[in-house]
VOGU-3710 file (C-alpha; in Angstrom, 3 decimals, decimal comma):
1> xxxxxxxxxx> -8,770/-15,935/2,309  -8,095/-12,515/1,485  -7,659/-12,371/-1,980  -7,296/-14,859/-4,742  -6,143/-13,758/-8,832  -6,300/-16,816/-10,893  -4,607/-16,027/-13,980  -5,074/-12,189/-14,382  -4,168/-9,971/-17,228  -4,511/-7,005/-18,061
11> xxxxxxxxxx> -3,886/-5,275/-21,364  -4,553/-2,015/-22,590  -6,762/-0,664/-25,637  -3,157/0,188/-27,159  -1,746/-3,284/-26,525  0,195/-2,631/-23,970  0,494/-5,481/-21,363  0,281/-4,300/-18,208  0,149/-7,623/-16,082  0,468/-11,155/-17,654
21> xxxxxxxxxx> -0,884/-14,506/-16,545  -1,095/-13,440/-12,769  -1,984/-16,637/-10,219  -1,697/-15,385/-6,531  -3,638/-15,572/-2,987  -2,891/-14,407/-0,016  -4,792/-15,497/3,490  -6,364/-12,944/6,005  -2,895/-11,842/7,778  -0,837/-12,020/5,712
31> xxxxxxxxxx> 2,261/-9,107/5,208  3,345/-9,211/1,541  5,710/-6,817/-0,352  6,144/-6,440/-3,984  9,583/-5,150/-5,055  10,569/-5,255/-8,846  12,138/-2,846/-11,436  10,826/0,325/-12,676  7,888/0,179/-14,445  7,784/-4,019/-13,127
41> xxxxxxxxxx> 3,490/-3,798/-13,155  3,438/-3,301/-8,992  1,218/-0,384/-8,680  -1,189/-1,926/-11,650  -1,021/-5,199/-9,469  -1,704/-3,417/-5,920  -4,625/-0,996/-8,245  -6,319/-4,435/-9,729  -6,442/-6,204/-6,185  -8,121/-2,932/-4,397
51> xxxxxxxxxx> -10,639/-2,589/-7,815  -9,132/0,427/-9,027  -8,434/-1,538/-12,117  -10,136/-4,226/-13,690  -8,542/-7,474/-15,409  -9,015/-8,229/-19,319  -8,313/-11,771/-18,222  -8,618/-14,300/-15,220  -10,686/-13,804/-12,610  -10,195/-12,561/-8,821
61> xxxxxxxxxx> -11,806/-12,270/-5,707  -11,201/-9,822/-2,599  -12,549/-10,267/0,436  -14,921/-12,798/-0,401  -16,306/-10,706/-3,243  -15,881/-10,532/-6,891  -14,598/-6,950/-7,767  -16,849/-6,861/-11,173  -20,038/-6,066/-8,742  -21,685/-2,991/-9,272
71> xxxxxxxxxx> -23,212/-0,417/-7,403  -23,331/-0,646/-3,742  -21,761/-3,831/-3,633  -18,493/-2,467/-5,047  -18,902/0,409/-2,572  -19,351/-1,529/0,549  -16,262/-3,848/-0,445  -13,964/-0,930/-0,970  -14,722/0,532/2,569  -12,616/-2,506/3,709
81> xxxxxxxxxx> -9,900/-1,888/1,388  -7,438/0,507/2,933  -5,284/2,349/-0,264  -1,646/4,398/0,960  -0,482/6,275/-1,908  3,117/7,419/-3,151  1,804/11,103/-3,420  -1,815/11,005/-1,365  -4,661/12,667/-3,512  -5,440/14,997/-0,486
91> xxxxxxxxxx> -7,046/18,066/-1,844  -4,250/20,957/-1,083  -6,786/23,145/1,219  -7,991/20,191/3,095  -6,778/19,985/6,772  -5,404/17,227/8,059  -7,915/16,572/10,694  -10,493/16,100/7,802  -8,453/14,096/5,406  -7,853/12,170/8,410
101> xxxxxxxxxx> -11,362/11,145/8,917  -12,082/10,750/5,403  -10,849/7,060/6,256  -14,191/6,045/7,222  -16,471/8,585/5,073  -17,382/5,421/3,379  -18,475/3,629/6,958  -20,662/6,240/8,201  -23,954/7,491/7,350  -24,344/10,249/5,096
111> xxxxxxxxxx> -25,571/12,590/7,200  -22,445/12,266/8,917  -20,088/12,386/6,559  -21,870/15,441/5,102  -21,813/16,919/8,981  -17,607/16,412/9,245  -16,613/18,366/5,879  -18,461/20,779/7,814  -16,799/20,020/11,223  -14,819/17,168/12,180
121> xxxxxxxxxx> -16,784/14,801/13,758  -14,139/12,453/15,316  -10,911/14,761/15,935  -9,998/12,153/18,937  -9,904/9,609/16,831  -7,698/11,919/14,402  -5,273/12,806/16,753  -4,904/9,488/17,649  -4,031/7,868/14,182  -1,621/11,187/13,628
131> xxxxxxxxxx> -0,088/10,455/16,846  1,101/7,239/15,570  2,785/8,977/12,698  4,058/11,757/14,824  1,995/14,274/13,308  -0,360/15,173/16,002  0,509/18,525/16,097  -0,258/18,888/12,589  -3,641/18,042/13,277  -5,911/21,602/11,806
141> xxxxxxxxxx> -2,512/22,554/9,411  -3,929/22,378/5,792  -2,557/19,667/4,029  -0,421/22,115/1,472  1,433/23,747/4,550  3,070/19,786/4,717  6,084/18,413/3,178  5,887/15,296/0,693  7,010/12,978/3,650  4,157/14,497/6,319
151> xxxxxxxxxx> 1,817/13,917/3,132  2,747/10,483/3,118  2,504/10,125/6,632  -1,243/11,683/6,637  -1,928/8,863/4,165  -1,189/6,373/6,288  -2,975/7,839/9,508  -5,840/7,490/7,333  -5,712/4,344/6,570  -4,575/3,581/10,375
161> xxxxxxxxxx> -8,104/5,456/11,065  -9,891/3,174/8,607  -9,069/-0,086/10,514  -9,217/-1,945/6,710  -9,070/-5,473/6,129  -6,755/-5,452/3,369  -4,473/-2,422/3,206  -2,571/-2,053/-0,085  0,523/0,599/0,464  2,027/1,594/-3,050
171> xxxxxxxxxx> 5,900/3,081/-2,135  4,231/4,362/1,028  7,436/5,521/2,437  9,625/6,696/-1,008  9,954/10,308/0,723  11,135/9,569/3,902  14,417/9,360/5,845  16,161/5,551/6,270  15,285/5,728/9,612  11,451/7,190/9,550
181> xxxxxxxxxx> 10,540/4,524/6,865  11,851/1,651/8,750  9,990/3,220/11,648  6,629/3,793/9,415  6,797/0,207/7,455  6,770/-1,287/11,158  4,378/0,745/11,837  2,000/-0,454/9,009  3,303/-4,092/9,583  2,332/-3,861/13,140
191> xxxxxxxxxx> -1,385/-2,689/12,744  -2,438/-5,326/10,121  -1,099/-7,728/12,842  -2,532/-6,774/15,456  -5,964/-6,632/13,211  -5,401/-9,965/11,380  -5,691/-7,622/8,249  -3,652/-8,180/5,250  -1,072/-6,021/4,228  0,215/-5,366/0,469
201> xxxxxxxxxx> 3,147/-3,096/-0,255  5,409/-2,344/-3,129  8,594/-0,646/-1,912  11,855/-0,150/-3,444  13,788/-0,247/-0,593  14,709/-3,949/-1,222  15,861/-4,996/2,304  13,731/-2,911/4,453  11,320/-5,414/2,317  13,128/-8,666/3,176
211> xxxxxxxxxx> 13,581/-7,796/7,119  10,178/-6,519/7,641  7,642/-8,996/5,401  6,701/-12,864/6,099  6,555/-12,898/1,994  8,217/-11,573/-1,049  6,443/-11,353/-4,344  9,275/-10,168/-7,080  7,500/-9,065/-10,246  8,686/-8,198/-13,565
221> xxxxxxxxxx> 7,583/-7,267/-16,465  4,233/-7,800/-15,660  4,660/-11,600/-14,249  5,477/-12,914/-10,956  9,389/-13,622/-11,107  9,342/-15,312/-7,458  7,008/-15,880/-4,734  9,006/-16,787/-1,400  9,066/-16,324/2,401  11,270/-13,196/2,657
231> xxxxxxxxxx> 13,842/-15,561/4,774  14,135/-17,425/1,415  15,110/-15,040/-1,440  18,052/-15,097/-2,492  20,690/-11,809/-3,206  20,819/-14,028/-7,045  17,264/-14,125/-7,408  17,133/-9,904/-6,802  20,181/-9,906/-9,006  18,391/-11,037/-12,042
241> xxxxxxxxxx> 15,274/-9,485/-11,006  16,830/-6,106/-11,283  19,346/-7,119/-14,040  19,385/-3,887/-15,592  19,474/-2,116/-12,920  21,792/-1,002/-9,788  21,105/-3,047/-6,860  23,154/-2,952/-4,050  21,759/-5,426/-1,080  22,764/-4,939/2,321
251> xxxxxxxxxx> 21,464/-7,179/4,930  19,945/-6,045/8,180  19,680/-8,284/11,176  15,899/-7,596/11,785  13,112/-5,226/11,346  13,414/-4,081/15,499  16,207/-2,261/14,920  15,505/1,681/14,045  18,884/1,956/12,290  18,804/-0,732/9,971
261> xxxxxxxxxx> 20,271/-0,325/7,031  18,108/-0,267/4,162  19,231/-0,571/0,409  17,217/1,185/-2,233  16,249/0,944/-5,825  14,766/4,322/-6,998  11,569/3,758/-9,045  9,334/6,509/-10,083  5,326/6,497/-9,817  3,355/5,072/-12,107
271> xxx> -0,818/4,601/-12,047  -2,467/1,628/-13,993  -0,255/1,095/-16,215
//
């Protein structure tokens, strides 16, 4: 199993409930996205699952380890935890090659971690996972020199780099084209295939979600609305998941296709909260 919540809250010190009564596994291989409305819990769902947040309530295991371990314990489980962000927290002056690599900073031995902030120490293996993303050429460009989208893209090379067990993807492709996302999310759906790793994501693009996921996890206001193979949901279960909100579902005939339609529900970023 990858990961297993068993009735999981979380509430803040002003009250505020961010999750609510949260029961949910998922085995090794698994592809999962979370769509929901603004502001739903997803990134404080995805953020609790990779131990970047920790329950008031429940319990939950990753990996075969219980997140409330300390020290090097909690290290060594979240080098196999794989994290895409909306806006990666690349330090601007960074260069891609090196923000690259720091995928597996956490793998390696100090000494050579220490040694690649100095000088890359796998640029190969960089170019490789940028390659993927089309941004090989990118590869000694400092990370402010990029656009939002190349950012994104950078993120997920990392991650690709990584090779984690459970990657977690939180709007991983909000600032790219129709067609580049599809490509991307295919991409990302591909590699934890291929690895038998499990992949998370919250996306507001509802159908590239429902053509490119086995499973569909809607969540709002903090709870799990639905929980179906992404073959099952229904266009009246989104309804009155988004009820106050525009949705407008258009349905694409697979996730081969690179120019699938994909219908999108704006949502802005939010951290553990």
């Amino acid at each position: 199993m990858s990961f297993l919540l068993h009735h999981v809250g979380l509430t803040h010190s002003n009250g505020y409930v961010a999750l609510a009564d949260i029961s949910l596994q998922a085995q090794q291989g698994e592809s999962i996205a979370l769509i929901g409305p603004s502001g739903a819990g997803k990134t404080t769902l995805l953020n609790t699952i990779g131990t970047a947040c920790s329950p008031t309530q429940g319990s939950i295991t990753v990996l075969g380890q219980a997140p409330a371990a300390t020290g090097a314990v909690l290290r060594q489980l979240r080098t196999r935890i794989g994290t895409v962000h909306q806006a990666a927290p690349i330090p601007p002056r960074q260069r891609v090659v090196t923000a690259v690599l720091a995928g597996k900073l956490g793998q390696w031995p100090v000494w050579k971690s220490l040694a690649s902030l100095v000088y890359p120490q796998d640029i190969a293996g960089a170019r490789q996972a940028l390659q993927r993303v089309h941004l090989a050429d990118k590869l000694f460009v400092r990370c402010d020199q990029l656009s939002g989208g190349q950012l994104q893209r950078v993120g997920i090379a990392r991650v690709l780099y990584q090779e984690a067990q459970l990657i977690l993807a939180d709007e991983p492709v909000s600032a790219l084209d129709p067609t580049l996302a599809l490509e991307t999310v295919q991409l990302l759906v591909q590699e934890a295939k291929a690895r038998n790793a499990t992949l998370v994501a919250s996306l507001h693009a509802v159908e590239l979600a429902r053509t490119c996921f086995d499973r569909l996890i809607g969540i709002r206001d903090g709870r799990i609305a639905f929980d179906v193979p992404a073959a099952d949901v229904r266009d009246a279960q989104l309804q009155a998941l988004y009820a106050a909100e525009a949705l407008s579902v258009t349905v694409a005939p697979d996730c081969a296709p690179p120019h699938a339609t994909v219908a999108a529900v704006s949502m802005p970023a939010h951290g553990c909260r």
